[in-house]
C-alpha positions as CSV (number, residue, x, y, z in Angstrom):
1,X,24.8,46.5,-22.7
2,X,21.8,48.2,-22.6
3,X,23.1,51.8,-24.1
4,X,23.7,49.8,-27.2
5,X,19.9,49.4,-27.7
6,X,19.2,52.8,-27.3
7,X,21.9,54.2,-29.6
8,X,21.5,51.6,-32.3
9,X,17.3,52.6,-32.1
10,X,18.7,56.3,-32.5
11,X,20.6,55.4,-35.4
12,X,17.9,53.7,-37.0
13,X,15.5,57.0,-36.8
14,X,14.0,56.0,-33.1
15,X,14.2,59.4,-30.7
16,X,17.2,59.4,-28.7
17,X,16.3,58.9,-25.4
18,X,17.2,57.7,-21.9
19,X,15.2,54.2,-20.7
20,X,15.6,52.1,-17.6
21,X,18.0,49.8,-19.6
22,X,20.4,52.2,-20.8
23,X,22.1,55.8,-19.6
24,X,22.7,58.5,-22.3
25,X,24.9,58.9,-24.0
26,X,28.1,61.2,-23.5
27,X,27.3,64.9,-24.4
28,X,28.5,66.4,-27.1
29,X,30.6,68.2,-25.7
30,X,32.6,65.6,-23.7
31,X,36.4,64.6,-24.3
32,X,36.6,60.9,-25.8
33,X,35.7,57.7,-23.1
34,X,38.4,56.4,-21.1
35,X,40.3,53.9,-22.0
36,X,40.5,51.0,-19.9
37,X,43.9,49.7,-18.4
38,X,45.4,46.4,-20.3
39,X,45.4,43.1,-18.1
40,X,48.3,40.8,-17.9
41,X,47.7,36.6,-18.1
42,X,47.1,35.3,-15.2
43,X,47.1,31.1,-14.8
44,X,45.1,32.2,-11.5
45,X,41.6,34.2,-13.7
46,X,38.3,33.1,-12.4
47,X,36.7,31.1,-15.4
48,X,33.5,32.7,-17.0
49,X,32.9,30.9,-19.7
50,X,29.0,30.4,-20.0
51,X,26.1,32.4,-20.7
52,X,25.4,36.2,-18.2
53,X,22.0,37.8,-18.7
54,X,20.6,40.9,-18.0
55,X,17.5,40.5,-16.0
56,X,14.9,42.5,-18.4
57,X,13.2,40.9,-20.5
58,X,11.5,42.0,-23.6
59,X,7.6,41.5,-22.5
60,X,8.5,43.9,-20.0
61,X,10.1,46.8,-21.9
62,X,8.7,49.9,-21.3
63,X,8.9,51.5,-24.9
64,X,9.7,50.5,-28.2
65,X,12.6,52.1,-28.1
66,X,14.0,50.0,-25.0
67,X,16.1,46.4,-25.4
68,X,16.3,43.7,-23.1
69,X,17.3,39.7,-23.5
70,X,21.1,40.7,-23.1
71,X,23.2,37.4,-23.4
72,X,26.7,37.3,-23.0
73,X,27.6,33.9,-24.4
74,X,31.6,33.6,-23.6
75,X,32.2,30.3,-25.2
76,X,36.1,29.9,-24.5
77,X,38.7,31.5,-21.8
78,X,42.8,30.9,-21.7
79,X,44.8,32.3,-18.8
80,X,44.1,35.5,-19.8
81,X,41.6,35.7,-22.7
82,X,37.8,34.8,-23.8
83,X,36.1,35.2,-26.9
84,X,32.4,34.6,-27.5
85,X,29.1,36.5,-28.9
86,X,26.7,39.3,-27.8
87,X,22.9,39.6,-28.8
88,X,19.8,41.2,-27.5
89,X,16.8,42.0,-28.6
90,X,13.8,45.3,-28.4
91,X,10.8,46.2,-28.2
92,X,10.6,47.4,-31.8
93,X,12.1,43.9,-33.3
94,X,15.5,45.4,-33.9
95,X,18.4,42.7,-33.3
96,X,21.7,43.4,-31.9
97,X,24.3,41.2,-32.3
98,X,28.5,41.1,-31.8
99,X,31.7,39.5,-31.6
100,X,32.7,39.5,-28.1
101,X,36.8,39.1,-26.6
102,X,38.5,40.2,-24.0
103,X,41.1,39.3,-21.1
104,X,41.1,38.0,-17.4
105,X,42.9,38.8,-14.6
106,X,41.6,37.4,-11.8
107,X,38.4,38.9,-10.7
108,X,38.8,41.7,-13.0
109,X,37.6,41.5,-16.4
110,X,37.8,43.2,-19.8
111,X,35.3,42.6,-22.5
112,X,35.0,44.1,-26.1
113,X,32.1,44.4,-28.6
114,X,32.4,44.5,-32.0
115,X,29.3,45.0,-33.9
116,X,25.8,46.0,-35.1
117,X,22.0,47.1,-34.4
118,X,19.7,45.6,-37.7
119,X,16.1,46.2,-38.0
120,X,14.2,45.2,-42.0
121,X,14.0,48.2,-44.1
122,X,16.7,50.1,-41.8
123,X,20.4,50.8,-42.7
124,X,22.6,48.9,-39.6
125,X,24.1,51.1,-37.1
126,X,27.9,49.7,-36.1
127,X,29.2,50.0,-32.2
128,X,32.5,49.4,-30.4
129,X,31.9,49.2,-26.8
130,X,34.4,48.1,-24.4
131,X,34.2,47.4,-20.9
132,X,36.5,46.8,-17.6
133,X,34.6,45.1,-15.2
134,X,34.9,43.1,-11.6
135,X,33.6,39.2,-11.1
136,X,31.2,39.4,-7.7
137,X,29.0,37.3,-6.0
138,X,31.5,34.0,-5.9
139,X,31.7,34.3,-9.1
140,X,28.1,34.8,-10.6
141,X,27.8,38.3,-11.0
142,X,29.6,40.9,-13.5
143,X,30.0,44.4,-12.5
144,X,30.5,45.9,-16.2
145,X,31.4,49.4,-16.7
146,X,31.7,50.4,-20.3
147,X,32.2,53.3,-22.9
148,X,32.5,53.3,-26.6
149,X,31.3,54.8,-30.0
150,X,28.1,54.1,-32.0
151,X,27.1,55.6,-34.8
152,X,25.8,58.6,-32.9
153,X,29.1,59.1,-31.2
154,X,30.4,58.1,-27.8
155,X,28.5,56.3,-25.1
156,X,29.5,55.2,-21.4
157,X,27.1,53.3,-18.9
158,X,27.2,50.4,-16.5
159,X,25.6,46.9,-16.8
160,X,25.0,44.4,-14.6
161,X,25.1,40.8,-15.8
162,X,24.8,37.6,-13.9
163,X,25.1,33.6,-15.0
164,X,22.0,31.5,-14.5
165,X,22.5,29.7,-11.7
166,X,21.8,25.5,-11.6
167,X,18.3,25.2,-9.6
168,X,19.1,24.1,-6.2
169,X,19.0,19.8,-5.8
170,X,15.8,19.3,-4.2
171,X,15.5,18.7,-0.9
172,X,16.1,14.6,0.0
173,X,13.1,12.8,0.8
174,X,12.3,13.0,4.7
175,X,13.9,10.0,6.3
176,X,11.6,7.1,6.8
177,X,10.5,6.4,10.5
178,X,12.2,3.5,11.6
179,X,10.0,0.1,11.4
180,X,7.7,-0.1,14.5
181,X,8.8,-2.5,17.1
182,X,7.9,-5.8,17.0
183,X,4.4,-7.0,18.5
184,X,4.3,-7.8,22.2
185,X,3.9,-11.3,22.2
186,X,0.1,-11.4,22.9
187,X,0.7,-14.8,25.8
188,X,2.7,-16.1,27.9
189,X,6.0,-17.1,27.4
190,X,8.6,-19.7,28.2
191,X,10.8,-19.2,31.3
192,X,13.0,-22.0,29.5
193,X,13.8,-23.2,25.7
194,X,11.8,-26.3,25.8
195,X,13.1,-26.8,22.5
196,X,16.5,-27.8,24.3
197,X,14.4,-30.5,26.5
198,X,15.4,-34.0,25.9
199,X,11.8,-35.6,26.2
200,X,11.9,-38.9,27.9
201,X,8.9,-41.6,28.7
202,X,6.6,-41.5,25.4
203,X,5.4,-38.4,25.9
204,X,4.7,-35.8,23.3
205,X,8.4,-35.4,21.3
206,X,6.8,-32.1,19.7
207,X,5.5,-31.0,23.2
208,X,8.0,-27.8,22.8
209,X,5.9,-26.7,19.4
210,X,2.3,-27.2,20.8
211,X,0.7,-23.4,21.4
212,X,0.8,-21.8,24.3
213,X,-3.0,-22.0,24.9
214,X,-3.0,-21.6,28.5
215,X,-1.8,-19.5,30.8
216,X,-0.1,-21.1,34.6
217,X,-1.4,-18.5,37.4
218,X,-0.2,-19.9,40.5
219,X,1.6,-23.4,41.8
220,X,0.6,-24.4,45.1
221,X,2.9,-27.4,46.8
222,X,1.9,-29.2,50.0
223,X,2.5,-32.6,51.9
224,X,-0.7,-33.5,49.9
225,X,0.7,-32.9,46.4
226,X,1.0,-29.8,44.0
227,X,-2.3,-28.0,42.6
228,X,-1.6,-26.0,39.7
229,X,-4.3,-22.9,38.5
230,X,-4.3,-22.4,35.0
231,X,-6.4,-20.4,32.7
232,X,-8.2,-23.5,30.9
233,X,-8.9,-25.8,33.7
234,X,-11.7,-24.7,34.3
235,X,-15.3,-22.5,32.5
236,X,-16.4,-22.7,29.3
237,X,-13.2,-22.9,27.5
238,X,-11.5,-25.7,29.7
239,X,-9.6,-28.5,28.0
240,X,-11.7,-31.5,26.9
241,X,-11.1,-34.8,28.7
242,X,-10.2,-37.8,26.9
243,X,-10.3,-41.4,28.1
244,X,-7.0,-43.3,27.6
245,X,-6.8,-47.0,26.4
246,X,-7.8,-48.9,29.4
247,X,-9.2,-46.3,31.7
248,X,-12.6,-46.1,33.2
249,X,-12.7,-42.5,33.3
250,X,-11.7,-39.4,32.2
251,X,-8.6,-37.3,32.7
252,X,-8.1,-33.6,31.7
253,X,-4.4,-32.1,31.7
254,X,-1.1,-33.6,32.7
255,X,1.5,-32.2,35.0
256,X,4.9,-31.7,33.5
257,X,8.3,-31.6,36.1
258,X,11.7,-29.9,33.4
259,X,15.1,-30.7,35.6
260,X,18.2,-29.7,34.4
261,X,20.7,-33.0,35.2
262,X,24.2,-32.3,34.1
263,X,23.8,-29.0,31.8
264,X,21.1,-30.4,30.1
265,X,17.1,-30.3,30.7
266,X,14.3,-33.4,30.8
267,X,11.1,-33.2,30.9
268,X,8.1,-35.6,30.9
269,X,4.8,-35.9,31.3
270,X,4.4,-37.1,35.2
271,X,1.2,-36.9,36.6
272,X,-2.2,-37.2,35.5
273,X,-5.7,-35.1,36.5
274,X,-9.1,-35.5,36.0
275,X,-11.5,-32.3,35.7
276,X,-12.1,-31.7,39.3
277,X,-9.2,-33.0,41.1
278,X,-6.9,-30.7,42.8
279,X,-4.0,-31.7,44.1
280,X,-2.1,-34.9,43.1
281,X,1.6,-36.4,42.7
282,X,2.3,-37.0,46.7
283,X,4.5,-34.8,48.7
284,X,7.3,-32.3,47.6
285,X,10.0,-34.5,49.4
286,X,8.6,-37.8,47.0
287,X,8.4,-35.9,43.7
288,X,10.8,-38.0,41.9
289,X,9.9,-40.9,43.7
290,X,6.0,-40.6,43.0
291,X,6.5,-39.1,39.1
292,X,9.3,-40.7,37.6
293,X,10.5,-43.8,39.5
294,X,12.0,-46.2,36.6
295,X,15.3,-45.5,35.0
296,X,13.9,-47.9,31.7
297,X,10.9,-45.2,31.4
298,X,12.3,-41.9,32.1
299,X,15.9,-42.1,31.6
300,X,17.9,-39.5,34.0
301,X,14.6,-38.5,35.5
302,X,14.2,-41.1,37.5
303,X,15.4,-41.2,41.0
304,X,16.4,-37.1,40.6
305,X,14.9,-35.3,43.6
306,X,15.4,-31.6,42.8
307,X,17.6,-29.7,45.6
308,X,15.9,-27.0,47.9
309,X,16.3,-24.2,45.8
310,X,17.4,-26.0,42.8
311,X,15.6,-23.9,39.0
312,X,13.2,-26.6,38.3
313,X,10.5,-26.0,35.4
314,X,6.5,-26.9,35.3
315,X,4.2,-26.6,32.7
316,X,0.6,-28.2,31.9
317,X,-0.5,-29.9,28.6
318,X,-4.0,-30.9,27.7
319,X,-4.7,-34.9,27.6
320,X,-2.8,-37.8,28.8
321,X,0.8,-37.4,28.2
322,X,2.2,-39.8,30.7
323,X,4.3,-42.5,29.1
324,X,1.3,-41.9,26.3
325,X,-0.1,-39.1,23.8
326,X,-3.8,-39.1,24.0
327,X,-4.8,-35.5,23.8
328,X,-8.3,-34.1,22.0
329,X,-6.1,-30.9,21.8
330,X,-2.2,-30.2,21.2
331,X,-1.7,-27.2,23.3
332,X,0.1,-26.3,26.3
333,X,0.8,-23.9,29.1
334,X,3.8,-21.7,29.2
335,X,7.2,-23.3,31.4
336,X,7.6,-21.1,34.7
337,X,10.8,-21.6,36.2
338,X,10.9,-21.5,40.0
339,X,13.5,-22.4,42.7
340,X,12.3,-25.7,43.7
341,X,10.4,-25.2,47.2
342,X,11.2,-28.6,49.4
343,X,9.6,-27.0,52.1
344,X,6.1,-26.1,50.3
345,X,4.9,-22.5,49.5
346,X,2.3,-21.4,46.8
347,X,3.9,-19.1,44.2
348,X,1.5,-17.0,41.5
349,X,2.2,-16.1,38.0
């Protein structure tokens, strides 16, 4: 309490004075300090056990005669009582120190100090200050009227004491921004899982995990075969030819038909073209006829002319890959998946 500074200073042969820590105290001609009103237990008290502080401090004490670092240290509390230690310090290096008890009743709160101002070469000056005070602020604050004797005489004030609060949690680290989306695929892609293809006349088994290299652009179908535009038939970058065991010649890319018989799709290699040639494999109508004709070679392919309308699937690879694998380069053109056109029509990708 900050009265106790000044009167224990007074004692010790400081002037008695007023300061912005502590009021007068009585005059000398006033009747004795109030006495405060006993509290009763009460199971319900707000705890207060912990250390309350002032807020001066002593670097900023405006005289010598001035005290600051107040601590309240109430180190235990029942239903109805605490007990616990007083201390501050001045300007001047005079300590003040005492026992500390008192009671609880709820928010209202009685606290007693019992004890002395000491300074080297001084005599000590004794106080008994007692105050009746009200918990504020949730609980963090301590309204503290008091009055008592020194050794100068009687002294009342108020005080204002709060608990050091815990520094707030800091704030959670921003939450991350979600992973980016997956890349675009930077090609085409598969209107079909070739992967799920049975692969039937000694083509390519690993056809389905060749790159897609090429890209289809348009099929055209006519009474005079199919020509199929693709992105590395033809320029700089075309497919190399190859010449297959036996041939005269070259050939450059070979036509795949995928035809799903009974829930399940086939594929094959089925017709062969040389750099240059642009249409090839005979009529719509004769597709299965002209591609895949023997049961021993292509299995379930042979014989099956897709229905009008019937989801039929065409891709390119580079090479020879009918009933052989001669290719300079394992890649391939995406599957596009069309409704079979036994009439003819050109369709673009």
């Amino acid at each position: 309490m900050a009265l106790v500074a000044t009167l224990a200073f007074a004692a010790c042969g400081f002037e008695h004075a007023t300061s912005v820590l502590a009021p007068t105290s009585s005059p000398s001609g006033g009747g004795s300090s109030p006495t405060p009103n006993p509290t009763s237990p009460n199971s319900g008290a707000s705890s207060i056990v912990g250390v309350w502080t002032s807020r001066d401090i002593v670097s900023s004490l405006p005289s010598p005669n001035s005290c600051g670092n107040f601590q309240y240290q109430i180190a235990s509390q029942t239903a109805s009582s605490i007990t616990g230690t007083f201390t501050a310090t001045c300007g001047n290096g005079m300590v003040l120190s005492a026992m500390a008890s008192g009671q609880v009743n709820g928010n209202n709160v009685t606290i007693t100090l019992d004890g002395s101002g000491s300074m080297q070469g001084l005599p000590l000056c004794t106080f008994k200050i007692t105050g009746n005070g009200t918990i504020e602020d949730n609980g963090n604050t301590l309204n503290l009227p008091y009055s008592g004797t020194t050794c100068l005489g009687p002294v009342h004030g108020t005080e204002v004491l709060r608990r050091p609060q815990p520094q707030a949690p800091p704030a959670p680290d921003p939450t991350p921004p979600p992973p980016p989306p997956p890349p675009a695929p930077s090609g085409p892609s598969d209107g079909l899982d070739l992967h799920s293809a049975v692969i039937t006349g000694g083509s390519a088994a690993d056809v389905a995990n060749w790159p897609i290299a090429a890209q289809i652009t348009g099929l055209d179908f006519t009474g005079n075969g199919l020509r199929i535009d693709f992105t590395k038939k033809d320029g700089g970058n075309r497919w190399p030819d190859v010449v297959p065991p036996g041939w005269d010649g070259p050939l450059q890319y070979t036509v795949w038909m995928v035809v799903n018989i009974g829930g399940r799709w086939y594929t094959s290699g089925g017709v062969e073209y040389w750099y240059g040639l642009q249409y090839s494999g005979g009529p719509v109508s004769q597709f299965a006829y002209n591609w895949y004709y023997n049961p021993q070679v292509w299995g379930p392919l042979a014989n099956h002319q897709p229905a009008n309308g019937e989801q039929v699937g065409f891709f390119v690879t580079a090479g020879d890959e009918r009933v052989k694998d001669v290719t300079r380069v394992r890649e391939r053109s995406q599957v596009v998946v069309l409704p079979f056109p036994s009439g003819g029509g050109y369709f673009s990708f």
